[in-house]
C-alpha positions in Angstrom: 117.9 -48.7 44.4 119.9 -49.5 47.6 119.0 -51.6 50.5 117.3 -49.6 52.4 115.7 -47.6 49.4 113.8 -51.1 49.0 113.3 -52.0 52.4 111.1 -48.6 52.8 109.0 -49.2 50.0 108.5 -52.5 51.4 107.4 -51.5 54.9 105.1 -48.9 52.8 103.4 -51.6 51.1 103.1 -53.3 54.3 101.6 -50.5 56.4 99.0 -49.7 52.9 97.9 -53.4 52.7 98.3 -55.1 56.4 95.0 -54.0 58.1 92.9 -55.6 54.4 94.9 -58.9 54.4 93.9 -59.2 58.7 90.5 -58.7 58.0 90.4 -61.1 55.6 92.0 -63.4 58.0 90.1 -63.1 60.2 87.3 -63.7 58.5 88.3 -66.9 56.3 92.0 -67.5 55.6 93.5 -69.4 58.3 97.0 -68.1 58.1 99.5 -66.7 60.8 99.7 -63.1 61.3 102.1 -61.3 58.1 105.5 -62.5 58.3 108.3 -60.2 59.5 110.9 -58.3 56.8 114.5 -59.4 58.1 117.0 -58.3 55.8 120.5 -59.9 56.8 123.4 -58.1 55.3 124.4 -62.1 53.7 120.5 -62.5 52.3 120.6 -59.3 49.9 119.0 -59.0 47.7 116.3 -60.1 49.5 113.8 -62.9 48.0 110.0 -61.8 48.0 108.8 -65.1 49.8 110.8 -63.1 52.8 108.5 -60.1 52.3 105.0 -61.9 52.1 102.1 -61.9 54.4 101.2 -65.1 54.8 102.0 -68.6 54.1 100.5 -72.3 53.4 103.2 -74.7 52.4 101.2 -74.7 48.9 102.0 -71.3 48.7 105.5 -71.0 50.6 106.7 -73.0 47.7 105.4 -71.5 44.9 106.6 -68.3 46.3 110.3 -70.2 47.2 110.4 -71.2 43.6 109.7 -67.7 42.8 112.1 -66.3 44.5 114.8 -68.4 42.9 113.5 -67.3 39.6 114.0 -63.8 40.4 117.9 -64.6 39.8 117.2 -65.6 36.1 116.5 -63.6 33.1 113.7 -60.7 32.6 111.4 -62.7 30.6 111.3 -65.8 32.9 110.2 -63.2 35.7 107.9 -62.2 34.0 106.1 -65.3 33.1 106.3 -67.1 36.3 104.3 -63.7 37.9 101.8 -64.6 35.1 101.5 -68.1 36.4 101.9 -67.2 39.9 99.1 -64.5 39.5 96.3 -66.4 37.4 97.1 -69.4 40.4 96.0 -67.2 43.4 93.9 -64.9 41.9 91.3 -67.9 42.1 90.7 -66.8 45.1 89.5 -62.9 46.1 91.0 -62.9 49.5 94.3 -64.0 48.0 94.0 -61.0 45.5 95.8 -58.1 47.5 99.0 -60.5 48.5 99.7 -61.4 44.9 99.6 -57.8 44.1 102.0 -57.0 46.4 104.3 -59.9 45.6 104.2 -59.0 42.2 104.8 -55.5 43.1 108.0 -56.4 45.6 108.6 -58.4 42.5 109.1 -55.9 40.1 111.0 -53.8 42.6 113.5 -56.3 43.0 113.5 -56.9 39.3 114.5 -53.1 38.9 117.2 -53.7 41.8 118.7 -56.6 39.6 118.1 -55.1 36.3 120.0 -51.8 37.4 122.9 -53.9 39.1 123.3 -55.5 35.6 123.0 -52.6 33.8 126.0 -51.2 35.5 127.6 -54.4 35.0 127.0 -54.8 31.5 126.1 -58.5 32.0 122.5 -59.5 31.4 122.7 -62.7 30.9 124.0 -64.3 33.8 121.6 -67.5 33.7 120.6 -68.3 30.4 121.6 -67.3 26.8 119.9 -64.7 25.1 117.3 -65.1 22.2 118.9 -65.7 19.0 117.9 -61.7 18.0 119.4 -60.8 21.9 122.4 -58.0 22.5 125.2 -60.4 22.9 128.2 -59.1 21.2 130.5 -62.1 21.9 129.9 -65.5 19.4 128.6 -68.0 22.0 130.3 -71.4 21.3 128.5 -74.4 20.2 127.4 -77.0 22.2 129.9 -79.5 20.5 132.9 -76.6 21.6 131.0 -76.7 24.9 131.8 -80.4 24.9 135.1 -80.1 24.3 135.6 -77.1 27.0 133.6 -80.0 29.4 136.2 -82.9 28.4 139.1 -80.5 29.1 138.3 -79.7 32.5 137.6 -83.5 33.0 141.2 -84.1 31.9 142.9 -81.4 33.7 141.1 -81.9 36.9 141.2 -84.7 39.8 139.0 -84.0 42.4 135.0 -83.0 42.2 131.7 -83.1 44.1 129.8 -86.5 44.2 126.0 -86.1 45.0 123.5 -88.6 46.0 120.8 -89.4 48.0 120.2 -91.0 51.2 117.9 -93.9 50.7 114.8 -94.0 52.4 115.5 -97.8 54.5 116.8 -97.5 57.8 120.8 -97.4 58.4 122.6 -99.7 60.3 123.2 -98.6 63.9 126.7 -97.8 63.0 126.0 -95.4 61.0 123.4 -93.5 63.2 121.6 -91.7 60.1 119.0 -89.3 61.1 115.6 -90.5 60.3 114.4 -87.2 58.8 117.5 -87.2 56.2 115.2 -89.6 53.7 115.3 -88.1 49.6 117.9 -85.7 50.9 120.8 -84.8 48.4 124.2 -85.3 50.1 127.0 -84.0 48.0 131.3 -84.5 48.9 134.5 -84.2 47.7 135.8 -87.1 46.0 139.1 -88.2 43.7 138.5 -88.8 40.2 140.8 -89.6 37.2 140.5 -90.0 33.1 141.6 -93.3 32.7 140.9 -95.5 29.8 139.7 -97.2 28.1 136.5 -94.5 28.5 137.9 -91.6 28.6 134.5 -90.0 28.7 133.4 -92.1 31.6 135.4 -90.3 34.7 137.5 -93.6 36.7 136.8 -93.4 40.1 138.4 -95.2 43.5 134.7 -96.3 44.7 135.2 -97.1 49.1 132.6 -99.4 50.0 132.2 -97.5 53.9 131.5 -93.9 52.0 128.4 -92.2 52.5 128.1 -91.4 48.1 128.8 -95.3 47.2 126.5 -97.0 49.9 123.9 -94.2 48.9 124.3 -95.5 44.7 124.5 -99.1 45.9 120.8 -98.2 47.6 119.3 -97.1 44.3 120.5 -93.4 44.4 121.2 -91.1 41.2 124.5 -89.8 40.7 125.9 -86.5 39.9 129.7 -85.6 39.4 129.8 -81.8 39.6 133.1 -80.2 38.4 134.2 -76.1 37.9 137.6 -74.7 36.5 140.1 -73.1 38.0 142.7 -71.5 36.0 146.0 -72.1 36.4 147.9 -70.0 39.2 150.3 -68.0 37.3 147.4 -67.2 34.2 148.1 -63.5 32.6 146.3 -60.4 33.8 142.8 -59.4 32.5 141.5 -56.3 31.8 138.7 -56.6 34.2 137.2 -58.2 37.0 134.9 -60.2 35.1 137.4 -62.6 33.1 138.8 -64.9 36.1 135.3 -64.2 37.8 133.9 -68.1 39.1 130.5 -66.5 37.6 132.5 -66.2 34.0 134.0 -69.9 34.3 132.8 -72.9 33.2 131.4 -75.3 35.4 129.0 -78.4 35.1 127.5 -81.6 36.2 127.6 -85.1 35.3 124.4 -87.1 35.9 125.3 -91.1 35.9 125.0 -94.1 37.4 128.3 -95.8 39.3 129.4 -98.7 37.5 132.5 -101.7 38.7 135.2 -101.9 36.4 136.3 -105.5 34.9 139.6 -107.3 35.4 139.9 -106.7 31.7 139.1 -103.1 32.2 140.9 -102.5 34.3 144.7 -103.9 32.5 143.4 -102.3 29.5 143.0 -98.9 31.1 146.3 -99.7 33.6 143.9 -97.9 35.6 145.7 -98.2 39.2 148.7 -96.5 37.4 146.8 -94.1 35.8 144.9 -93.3 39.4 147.5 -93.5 41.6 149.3 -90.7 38.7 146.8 -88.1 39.7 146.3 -89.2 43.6 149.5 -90.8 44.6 147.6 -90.9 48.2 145.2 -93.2 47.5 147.9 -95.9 47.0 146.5 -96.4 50.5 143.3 -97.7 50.4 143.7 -99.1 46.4 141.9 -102.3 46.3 143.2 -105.3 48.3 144.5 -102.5 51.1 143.9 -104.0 54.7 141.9 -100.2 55.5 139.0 -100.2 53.6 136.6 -102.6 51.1 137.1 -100.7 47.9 137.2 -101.2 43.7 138.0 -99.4 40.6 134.7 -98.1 39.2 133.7 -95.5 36.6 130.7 -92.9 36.7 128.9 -94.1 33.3 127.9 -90.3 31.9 124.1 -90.0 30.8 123.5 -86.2 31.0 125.4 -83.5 30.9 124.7 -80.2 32.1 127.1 -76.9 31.1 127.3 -73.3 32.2 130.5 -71.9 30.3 130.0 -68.5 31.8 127.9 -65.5 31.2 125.3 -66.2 29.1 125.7 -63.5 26.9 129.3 -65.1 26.1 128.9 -68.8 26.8 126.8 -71.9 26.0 124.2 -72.7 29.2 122.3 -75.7 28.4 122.3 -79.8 28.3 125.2 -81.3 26.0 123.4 -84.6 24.8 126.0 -87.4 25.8 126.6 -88.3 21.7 128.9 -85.1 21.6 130.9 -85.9 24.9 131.6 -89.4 23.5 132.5 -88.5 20.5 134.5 -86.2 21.3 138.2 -87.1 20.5 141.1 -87.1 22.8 143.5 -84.7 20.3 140.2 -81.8 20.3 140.3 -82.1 24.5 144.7 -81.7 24.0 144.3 -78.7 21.6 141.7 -77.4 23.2 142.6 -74.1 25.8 140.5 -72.5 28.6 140.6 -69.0 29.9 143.7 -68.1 31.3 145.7 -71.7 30.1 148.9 -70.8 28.1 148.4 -70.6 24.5 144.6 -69.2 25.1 
């Protein structure tokens, strides 16, 4: 199944069910005429939403979600065409489409499903059922935890997502208007100070795009992945030191200001400054920049550790990150750390 194995099939189906789906539109459906096949060498494999005939935006997103369900598991496939199907099959002129998404569907499915066969990793997105081929013992969730917690410790720096509010910005700022609800997510310094370990400190600057965004209502999300270590050992294979195979996972919170109390407890500004001796210049009371010691207060957690077939994917409820104790996140050791 190569590219352009699946591209002619494609342009068969076309050619086989165009002229029925423009007689129907012409008749009743008041859609645009079918929608090109564009396969760019940096969209493959390509999604089938990009091979359909024609659109609504009630339809464009069920086929968009589709599409991004195609890059999960065989059985989720397979019951998303089933909803997909008895959705449009309502009506008859939307009958011959849905047979050939399904159809471009299944194509792909066999593209993906031979591309993991030769890999020997089916289980990219999700873990397999209980009965399922993995070979490897999947850890638990509360080892999952304590992977999480180690990569808190041994990291500084992650991705902080919000979203823009939907009130006009000042005219400072000059915010597009059409940027309302839209996730935003950047790089931003983080540290494990105390006294909540499990509750990443962060340098909160009150002119940054994530902090006025939480100040406006917005969710927050602290999204972290490993890297192991530069000098790691060899693997055997590709797959080992892969970012596909290594853990990675978000932290879904709510930005909350530190106490004086907290703060000398924690001898947080040490303990900050430790990790990101360059923020000594815009610490609180620096003549730069408002800013204050703050912490992301951890609701949800959610974990990918790897391949599914060999790694927990799935929420961790917040009891096992709290409770997990600072001497399991020292002994603990990720792929490629010395002692692992």
């Amino acid at each position: 199944s190569t590219k352009s194995e699946v591209s002619e099939v494609i342009e068969y189906l076309f050619t086989i069910f165009t002229p029925s789906i423009q007689s129907s539109t012409q008749q009743s459906l008041p859609f645009p005429p079918p929608y090109p096949i564009v396969f760019s060498d940096d969209k493959w494999p390509p999604y089938p939403y990009q091979s359909c005939f024609y659109y609504s935006s009630t339809f464009q997103k069920q086929i968009t979600r589709f599409g991004l369900t195609l890059l999960r598991a065989n059985a989720r496939i397979l019951r998303y065409c089933q909803a997909v199907r008895a959705t449009y099959t309502s009506s008859t002129h939307a009958v011959v489409p849905v047979i050939v998404m399904l159809v471009t569907a299944f194509l792909l499915l066999s593209l993906q499903a031979s591309h993991a066969a030769a890999l020997g990793l089916q289980y990219v997105f999700e873990n397999p059922d209980s009965a399922g081929p993995s070979t490897h013992r999947i850890p638990t969730v509360h080892e999952s935890a304590i992977q999480a917690r180690r990569i808190l410790n041994i990291s500084s720096i992650a991705t902080l997502s919000t979203v823009f509010p939907g009130h006009t910005s000042s005219a400072f700022e000059n915010r597009p208007d059409n940027v309302e609800g839209a996730p935003v997510g950047l790089m931003d310094y983080y540290a494990s100070c105390g006294p909540q370990m499990h509750d990443p400190t962060i340098l909160a600057i009150g002119i940054a795009t994530s902090f006025k965004n939480a100040r406006a209502g917005s969710n927050v999300t602290l999204s972290l992945r490993y890297h192991p270590p530069a000098d790691h050992p060899p693997a055997d294979d590709i797959y080992t030191y892969s970012p596909a195979n290594l853990p990675r996972f978000s932290l879904v919170g709510h930005i909350e200001r530190l106490t004086p109390a907290e703060i000398e407890e924690g001898d947080v500004h040490s303990c900050f400054l430790k990790a990101h001796p360059d923020a000594k210049a815009w610490t609180p009371g620096n003549k730069i920049h408002e800013s204050w010691w703050a912490r992301l207060v951890v609701e949800n957690i959610y974990w990918i550790g790897g391949f599914g077939d060999r790694a927990y994917i799935g929420w961790i409820p917040v009891t096992e990150w709290r409770t997990v104790t600072e001497q399991e996140v020292t002994d603990a050791r990720l792929v490629g750390e010395q002692g692992w």
